[in-house]
C-alpha positions as CSV (number, residue, x, y, z in Angstrom):
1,X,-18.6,37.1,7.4
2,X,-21.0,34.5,9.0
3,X,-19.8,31.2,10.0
4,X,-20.6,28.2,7.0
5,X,-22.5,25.2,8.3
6,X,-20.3,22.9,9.6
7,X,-17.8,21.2,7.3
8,X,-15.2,18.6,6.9
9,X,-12.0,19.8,7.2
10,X,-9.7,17.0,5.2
11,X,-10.9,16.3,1.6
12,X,-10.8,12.6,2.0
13,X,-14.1,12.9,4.4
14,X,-15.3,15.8,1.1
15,X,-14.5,16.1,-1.8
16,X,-12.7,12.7,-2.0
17,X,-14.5,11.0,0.4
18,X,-16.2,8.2,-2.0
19,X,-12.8,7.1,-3.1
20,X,-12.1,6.2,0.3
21,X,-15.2,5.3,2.5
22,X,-14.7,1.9,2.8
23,X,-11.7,2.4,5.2
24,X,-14.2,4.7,7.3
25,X,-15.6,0.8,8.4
26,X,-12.7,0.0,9.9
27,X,-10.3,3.0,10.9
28,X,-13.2,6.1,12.1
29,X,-13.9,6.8,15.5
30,X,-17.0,4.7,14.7
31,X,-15.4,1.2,13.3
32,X,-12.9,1.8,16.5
33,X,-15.3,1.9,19.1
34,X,-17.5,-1.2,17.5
35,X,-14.3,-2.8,17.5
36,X,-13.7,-1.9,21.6
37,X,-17.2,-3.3,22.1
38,X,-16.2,-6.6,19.7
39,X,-13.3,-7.0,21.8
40,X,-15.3,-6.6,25.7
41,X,-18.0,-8.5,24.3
42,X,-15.5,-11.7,23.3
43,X,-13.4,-11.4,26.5
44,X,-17.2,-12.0,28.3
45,X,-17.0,-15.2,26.6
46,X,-14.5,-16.3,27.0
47,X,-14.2,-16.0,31.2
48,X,-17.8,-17.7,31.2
49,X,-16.8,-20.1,28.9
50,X,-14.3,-21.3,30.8
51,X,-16.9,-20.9,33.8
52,X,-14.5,-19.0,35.9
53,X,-15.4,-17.2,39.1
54,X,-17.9,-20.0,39.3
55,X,-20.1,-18.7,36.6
56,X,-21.9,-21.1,33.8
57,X,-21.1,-20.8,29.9
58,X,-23.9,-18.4,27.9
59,X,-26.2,-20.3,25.9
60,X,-26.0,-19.9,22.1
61,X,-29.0,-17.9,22.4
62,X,-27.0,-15.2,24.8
63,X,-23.8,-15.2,23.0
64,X,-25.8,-14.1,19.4
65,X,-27.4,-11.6,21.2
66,X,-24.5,-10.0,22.9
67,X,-22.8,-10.7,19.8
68,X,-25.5,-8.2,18.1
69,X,-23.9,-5.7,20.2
70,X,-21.3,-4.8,17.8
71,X,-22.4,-7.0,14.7
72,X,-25.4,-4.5,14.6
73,X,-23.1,-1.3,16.1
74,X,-24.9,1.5,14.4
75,X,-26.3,5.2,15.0
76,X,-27.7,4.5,18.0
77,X,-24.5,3.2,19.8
78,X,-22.3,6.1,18.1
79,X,-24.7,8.6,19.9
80,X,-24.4,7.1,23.2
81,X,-21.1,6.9,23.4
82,X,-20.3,10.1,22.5
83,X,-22.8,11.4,25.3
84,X,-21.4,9.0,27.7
85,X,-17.7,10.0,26.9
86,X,-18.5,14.0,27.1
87,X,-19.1,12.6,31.1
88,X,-16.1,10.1,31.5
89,X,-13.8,12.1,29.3
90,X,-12.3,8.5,28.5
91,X,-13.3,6.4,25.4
92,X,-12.6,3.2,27.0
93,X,-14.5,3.9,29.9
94,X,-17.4,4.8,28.1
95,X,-17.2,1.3,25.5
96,X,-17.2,-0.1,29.1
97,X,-20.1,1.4,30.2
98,X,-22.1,1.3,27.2
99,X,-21.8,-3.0,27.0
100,X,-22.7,-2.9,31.1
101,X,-25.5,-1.1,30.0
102,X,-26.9,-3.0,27.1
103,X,-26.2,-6.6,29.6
104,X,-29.0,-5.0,32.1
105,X,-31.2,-4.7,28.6
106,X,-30.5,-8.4,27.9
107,X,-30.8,-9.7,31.8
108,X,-27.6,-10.8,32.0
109,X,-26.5,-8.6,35.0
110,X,-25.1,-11.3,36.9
111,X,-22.0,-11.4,34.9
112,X,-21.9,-7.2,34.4
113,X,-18.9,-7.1,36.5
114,X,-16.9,-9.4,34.3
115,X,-17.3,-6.6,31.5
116,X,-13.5,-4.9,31.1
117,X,-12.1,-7.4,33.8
118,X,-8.8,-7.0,34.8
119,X,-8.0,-4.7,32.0
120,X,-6.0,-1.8,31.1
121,X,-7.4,0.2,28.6
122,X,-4.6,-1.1,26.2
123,X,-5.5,-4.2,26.2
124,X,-8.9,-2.9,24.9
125,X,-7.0,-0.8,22.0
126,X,-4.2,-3.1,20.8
127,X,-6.3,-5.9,20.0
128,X,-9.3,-3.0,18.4
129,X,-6.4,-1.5,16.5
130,X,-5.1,-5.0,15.6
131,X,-8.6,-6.1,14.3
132,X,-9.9,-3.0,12.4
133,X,-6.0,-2.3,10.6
134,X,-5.6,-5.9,9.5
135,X,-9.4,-5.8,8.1
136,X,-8.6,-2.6,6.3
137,X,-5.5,-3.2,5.0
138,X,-6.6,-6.9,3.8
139,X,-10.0,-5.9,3.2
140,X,-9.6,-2.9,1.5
141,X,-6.0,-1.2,1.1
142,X,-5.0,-4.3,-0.7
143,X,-7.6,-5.1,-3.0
144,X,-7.0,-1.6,-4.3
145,X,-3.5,-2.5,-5.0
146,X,-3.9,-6.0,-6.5
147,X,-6.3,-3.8,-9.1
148,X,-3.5,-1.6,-9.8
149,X,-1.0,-4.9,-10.5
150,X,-3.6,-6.4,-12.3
151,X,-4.0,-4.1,-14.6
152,X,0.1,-3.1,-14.9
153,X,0.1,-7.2,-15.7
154,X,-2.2,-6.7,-18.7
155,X,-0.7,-3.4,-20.2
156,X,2.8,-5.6,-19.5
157,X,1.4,-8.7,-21.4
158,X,-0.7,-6.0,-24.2
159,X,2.7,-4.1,-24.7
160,X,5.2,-6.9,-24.7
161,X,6.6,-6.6,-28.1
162,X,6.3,-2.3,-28.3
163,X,9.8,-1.6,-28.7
164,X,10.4,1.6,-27.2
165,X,13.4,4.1,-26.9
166,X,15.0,3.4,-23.5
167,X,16.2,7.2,-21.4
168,X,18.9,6.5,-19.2
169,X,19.5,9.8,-17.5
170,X,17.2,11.2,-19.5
171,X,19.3,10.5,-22.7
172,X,18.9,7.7,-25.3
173,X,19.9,4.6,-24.3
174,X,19.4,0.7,-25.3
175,X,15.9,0.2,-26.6
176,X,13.2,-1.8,-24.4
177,X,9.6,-2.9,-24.5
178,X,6.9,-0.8,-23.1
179,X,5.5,-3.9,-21.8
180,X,8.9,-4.7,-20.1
181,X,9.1,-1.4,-18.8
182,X,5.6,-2.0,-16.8
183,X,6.3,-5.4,-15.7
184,X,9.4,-4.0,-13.9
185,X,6.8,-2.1,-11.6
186,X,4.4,-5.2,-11.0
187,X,7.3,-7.3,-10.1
188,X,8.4,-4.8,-7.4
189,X,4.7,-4.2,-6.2
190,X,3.9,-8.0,-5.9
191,X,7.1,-8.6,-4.0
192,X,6.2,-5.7,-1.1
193,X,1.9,-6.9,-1.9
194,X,4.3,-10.2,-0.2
195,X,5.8,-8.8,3.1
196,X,2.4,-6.4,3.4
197,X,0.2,-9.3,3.2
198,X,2.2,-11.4,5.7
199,X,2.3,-9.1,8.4
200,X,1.6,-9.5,12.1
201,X,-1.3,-7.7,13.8
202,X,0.2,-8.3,17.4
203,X,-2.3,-7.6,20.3
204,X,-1.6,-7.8,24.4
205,X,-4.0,-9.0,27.1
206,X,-1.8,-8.5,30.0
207,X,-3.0,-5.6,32.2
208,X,-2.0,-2.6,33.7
209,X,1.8,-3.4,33.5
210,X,2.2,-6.2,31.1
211,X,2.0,-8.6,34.2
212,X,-1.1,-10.1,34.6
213,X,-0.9,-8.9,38.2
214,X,-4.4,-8.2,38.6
215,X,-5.5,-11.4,37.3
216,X,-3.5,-13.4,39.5
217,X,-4.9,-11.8,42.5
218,X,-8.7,-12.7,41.3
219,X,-7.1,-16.2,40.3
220,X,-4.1,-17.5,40.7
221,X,-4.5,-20.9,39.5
222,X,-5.2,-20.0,36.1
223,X,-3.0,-20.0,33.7
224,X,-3.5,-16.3,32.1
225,X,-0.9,-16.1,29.7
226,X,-2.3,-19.2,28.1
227,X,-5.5,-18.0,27.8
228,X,-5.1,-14.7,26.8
229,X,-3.5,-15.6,24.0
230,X,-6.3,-18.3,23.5
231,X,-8.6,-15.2,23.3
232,X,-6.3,-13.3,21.1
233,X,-5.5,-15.7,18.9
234,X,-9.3,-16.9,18.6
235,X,-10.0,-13.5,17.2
236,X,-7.8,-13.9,14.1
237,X,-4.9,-11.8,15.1
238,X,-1.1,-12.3,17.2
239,X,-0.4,-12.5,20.8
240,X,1.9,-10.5,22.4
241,X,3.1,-11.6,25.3
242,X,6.2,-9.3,26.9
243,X,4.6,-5.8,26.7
244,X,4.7,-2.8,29.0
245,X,1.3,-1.5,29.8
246,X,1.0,-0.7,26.0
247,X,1.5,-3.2,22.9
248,X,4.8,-2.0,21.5
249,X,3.9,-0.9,18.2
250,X,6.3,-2.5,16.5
251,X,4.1,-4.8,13.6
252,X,2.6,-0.7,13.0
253,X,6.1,0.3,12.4
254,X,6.9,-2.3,10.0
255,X,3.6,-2.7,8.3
256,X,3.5,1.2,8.0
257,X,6.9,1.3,6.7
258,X,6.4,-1.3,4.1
259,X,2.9,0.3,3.1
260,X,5.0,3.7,2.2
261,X,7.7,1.7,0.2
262,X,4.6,0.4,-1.8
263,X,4.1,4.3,-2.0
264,X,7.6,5.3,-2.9
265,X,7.2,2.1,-6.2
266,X,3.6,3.6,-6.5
267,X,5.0,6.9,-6.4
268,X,8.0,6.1,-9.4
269,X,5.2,4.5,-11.5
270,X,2.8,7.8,-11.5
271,X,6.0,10.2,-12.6
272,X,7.5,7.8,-15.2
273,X,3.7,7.5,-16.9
274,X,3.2,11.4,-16.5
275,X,6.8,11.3,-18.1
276,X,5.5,8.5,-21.1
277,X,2.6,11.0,-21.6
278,X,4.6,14.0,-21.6
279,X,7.0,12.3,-24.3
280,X,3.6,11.2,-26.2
281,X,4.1,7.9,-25.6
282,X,0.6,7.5,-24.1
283,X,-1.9,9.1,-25.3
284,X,-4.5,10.5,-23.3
285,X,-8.4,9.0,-23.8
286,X,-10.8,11.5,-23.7
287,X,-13.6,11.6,-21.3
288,X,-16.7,12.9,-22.2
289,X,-17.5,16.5,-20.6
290,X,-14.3,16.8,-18.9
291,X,-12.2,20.2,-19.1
292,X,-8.5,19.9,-19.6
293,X,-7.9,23.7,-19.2
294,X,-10.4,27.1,-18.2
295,X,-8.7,28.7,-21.3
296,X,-6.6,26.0,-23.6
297,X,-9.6,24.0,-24.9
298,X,-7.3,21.1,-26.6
299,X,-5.9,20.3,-23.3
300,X,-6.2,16.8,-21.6
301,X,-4.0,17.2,-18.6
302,X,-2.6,13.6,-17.0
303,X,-4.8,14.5,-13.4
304,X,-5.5,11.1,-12.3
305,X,-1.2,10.2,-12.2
306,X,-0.1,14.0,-10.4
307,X,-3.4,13.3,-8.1
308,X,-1.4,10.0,-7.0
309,X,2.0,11.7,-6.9
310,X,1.0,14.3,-4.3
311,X,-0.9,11.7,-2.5
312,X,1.2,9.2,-2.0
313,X,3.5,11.8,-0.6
314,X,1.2,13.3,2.3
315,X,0.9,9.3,2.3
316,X,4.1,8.5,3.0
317,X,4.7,11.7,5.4
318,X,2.2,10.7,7.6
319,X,3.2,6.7,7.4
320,X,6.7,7.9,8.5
321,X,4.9,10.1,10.9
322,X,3.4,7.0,12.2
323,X,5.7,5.0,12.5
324,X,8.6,7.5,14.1
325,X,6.3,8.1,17.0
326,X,4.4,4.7,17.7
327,X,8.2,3.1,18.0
328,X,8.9,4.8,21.5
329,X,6.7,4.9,24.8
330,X,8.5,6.7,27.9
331,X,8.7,4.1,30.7
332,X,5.4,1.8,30.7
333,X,3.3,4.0,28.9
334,X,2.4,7.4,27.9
335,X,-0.3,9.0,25.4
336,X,1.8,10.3,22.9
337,X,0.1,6.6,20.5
338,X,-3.1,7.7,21.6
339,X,-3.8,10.6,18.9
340,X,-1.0,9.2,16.8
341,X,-2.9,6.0,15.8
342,X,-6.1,8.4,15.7
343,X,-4.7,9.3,11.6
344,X,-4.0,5.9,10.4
345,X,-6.9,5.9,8.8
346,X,-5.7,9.7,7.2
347,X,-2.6,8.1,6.0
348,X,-4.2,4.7,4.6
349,X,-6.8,6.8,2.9
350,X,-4.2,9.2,0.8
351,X,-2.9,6.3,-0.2
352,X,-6.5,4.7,-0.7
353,X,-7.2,7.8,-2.6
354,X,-3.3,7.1,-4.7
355,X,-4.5,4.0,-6.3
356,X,-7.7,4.8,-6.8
357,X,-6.4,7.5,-9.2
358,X,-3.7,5.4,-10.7
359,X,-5.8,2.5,-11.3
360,X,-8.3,4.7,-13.0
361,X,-5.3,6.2,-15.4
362,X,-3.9,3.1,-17.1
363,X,-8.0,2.6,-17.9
364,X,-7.5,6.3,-19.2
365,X,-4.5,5.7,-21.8
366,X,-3.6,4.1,-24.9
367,X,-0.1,3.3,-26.1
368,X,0.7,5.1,-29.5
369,X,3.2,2.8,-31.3
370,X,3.8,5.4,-33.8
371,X,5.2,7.3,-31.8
372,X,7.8,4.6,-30.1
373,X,9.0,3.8,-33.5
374,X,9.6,7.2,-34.5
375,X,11.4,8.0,-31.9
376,X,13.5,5.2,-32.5
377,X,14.3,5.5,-36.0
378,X,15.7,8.8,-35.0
379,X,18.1,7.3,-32.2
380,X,20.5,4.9,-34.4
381,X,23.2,5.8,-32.6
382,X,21.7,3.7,-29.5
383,X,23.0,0.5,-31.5
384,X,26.3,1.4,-30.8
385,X,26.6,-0.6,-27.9
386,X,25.8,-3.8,-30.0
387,X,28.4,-3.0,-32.7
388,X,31.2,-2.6,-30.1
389,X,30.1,-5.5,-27.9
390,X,30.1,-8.0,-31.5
391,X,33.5,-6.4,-32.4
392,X,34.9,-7.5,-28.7
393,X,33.0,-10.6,-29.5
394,X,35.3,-10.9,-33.0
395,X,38.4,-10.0,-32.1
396,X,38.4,-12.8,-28.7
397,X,37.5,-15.3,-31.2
398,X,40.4,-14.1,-33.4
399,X,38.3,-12.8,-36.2
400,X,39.1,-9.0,-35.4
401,X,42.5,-7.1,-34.7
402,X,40.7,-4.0,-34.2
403,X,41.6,-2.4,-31.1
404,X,39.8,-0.7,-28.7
405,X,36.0,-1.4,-30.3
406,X,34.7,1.0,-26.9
407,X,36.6,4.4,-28.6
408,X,36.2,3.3,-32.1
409,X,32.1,3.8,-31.5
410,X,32.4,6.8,-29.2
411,X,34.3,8.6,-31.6
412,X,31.2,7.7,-33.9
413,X,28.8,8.4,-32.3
414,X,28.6,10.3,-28.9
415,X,27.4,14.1,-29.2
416,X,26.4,13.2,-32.4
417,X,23.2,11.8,-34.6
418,X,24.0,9.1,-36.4
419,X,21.6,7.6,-39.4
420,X,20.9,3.9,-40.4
421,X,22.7,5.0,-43.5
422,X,25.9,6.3,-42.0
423,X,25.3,3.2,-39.0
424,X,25.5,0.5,-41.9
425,X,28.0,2.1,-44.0
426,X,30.3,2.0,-40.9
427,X,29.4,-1.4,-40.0
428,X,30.5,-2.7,-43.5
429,X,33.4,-1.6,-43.4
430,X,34.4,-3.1,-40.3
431,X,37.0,-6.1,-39.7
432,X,34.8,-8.9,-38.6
433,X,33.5,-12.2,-39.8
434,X,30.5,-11.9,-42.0
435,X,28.1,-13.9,-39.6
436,X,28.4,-11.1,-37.2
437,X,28.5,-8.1,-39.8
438,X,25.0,-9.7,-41.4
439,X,24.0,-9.4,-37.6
440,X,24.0,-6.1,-37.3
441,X,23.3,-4.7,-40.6
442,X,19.6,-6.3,-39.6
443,X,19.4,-5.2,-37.0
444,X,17.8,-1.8,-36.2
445,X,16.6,0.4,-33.0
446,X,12.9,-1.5,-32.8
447,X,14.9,-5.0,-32.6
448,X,17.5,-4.0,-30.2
449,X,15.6,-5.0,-27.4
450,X,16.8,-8.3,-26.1
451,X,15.2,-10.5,-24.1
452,X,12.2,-7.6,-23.4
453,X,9.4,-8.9,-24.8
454,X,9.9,-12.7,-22.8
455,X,10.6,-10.8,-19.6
456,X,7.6,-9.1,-20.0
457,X,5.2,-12.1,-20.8
């Protein structure tokens, strides 16, 4: 069988690859290296801006121009340095090479050997990774979640008052509000949206070893802790100072970690609305052309919430993936980050991909009310607990002597189904003042829900 032209082996750079291009900016092989070049290009700056080795500061004029170099990063710089790097075998090197070679272009060859100065190739990546994951996460990743929490905030606010059968277990339990039920999820996603969006993106300038060692030998009266983290701090990310030759990874293992317990909320959210659908809560809106089934025509099958499920879960390997390996480097350094940090992108993107699909589902479903209030005008035994709670109530304030109001209501009701007939007829002949007897024979399963509708608002 012949060979197919070459194709893309994950589906987020195929078939789901519009869902999730705009992290290919930041986190490809691409927005990495025009990242490496935004970083050699800065550090140029900076040493000639602070005219050391006797050299003058670039005019305006020079620093736009070698700014272009990774402003206007494009085609023509991706092919180079993937020709250069098939020579050097080393990434770094070849980012190196390529800004050396672009200074000649611009004339500026007396300050070519102040391109990568005094730096380990890890001061190169910690502060690329540092720029292109904070502008994906806040850039991208996170506008894609604050859609998902804006929208669970409307269906909360929408649904506020649709008293719904609560399943404890998976059994009938005290009634709540649909819209309570969603604003339970958008008050858990805004509180980790919190610790995501104030995370450190920590980057080292320190050389070989962490020690500046290098740089003290071309300089020893500056100070280079200062300004590195001058430099690193100028770029809009943190400064790590007491490294080994690598950054240690440790803002990667916490923003990772606290990206896949976004996941694991994100992940409770797409079964318990699969779950709402199942039970006919939500119904399903019908898009035009689709195909539920190859052979049950009536079928509208809740895609867009298992999509996120299984995503968020290749998500959330990876993430713990990520963040198991980038926590340990033998010694000062080995490679073992190097490919690791190579699938952030991959594990950002399934759970690009995640909320992409659960955002587009609550556009896809409408809440049928019917349905809520049928199902709770066939659960009156759920108002037990209020019965036996008013009878403790009673008999503390002296206007009950019946004992044990917990068995008195199990015996009633538990195993069995108990009607608003059978439910008021036991509640009238009860032993308890007639304020609190008038209480409950108004109340029914659709107003047993408490404080719901407030919470959710």
């Amino acid at each position: 069988m012949p060979s197919l032209p070459t194709q893309p082996l994950s589906p987020l750079d195929g078939r789901y690859q519009a869902a999730v291009s705009g992290l290919a900016d930041y986190l490809s092989e691409a927005g990495l290296n025009r990242a490496r070049v935004e970083v050699e290009v800065e550090w140029l700056i900076a040493l000639t801006d602070r005219s050391l080795f006797e050299t003058s500061p670039l005019s305006d004029a020079d620093k736009q121009r070698l700014r272009a170099l990774y402003r206007d990063f494009g085609q023509a710089e991706i092919d180079w340095l993937a020709a250069k790097e098939a020579v050097t075998r080393h990434d770094v090197k070849a980012v190196e090479y390529l800004v050396r070679d672009r200074l000649s272009s611009l004339g500026l060859d007396s300050i070519a050997e102040l391109t990568h100065f005094a730096c380990t190739s890890e001061d190169i990546n910690s502060a690329s990774y540092a720029l292109t994951v904070k502008r994906a996460i806040e850039g991208v990743w996170l506008p894609a979640l604050d859609a998902v929490i804006t929208k669970l905030r409307e269906l909360a606010v929408e649904h506020a008052d649709a008293a719904m059968l609560s399943r404890t277990h998976g059994q009938p339990a005290t009634p709540s509000t649909m819209g309570k039920e969603l604003a339970v999820f958008a008050w858990r996603l805004e509180r980790v949206r919190g610790q995501i969006a104030g995370s450190e993106y920590l980057a080292k300038f320190s050389g070989a070893t962490g020690t500046w060692s290098a740089h003290l030998s071309a300089e020893p009266d500056v100070d280079w802790p200062q300004l590195s983290r001058e430099y690193i701090e100028g770029m809009g990310i943190d400064f790590n100072e007491l490294t080994t030759q690598i950054e240690s990874h440790d803002w990667q293992v916490e923003l990772y970690d606290r990206v896949r317990h976004a996941g694991g909320i994100l992940h409770n959210l797409a079964t318990d609305i699969w779950t709402y659908i199942s039970l006919g809560y939500f119904a399903q809106i019908p898009v035009a052309g689709a195909t539920g089934s190859s052979t049950m025509p009536h079928k509208i099958n809740p895609i867009r919430f298992e999509n996120a499920e299984a995503n968020l879960e290749l998500s959330a390997a990876l993430l713990g993936s990520l963040s198991q390996t980038l926590v340990t480097s033998r010694l000062q350094r080995d490679l073992t980050d190097s490919t690791t940090q190579r699938n952030i992108g991959v594990a950002l993107g399934h759970s690009l991909l995640a909320l992409d699909n659960l955002r587009r589902g609550l556009n896809e479903i409408s809440l049928s009310r019917d349905v809520l209030l049928d199902d709770l005008d066939h659960n009156w035994e759920v108002l037990a607990e209020a019965i036996q709670t008013v009878i403790r109530a009673e008999v503390v304030a002296g206007r009950s002597s019946i004992t044990d109001p917990y068995a008195l209501l199990k015996e009633l009701t538990r195993g069995h189904r108990v009607g608003a007939t059978e439910l008021a007829s036991f509640v009238e002949g009860l032993e308890i003042g007639d304020a609190a007897k008038q209480r409950l024979l108004a109340l029914t399963p659709a107003t047993y829900t408490g404080l719901a509708d407030r919470l959710a608002r």
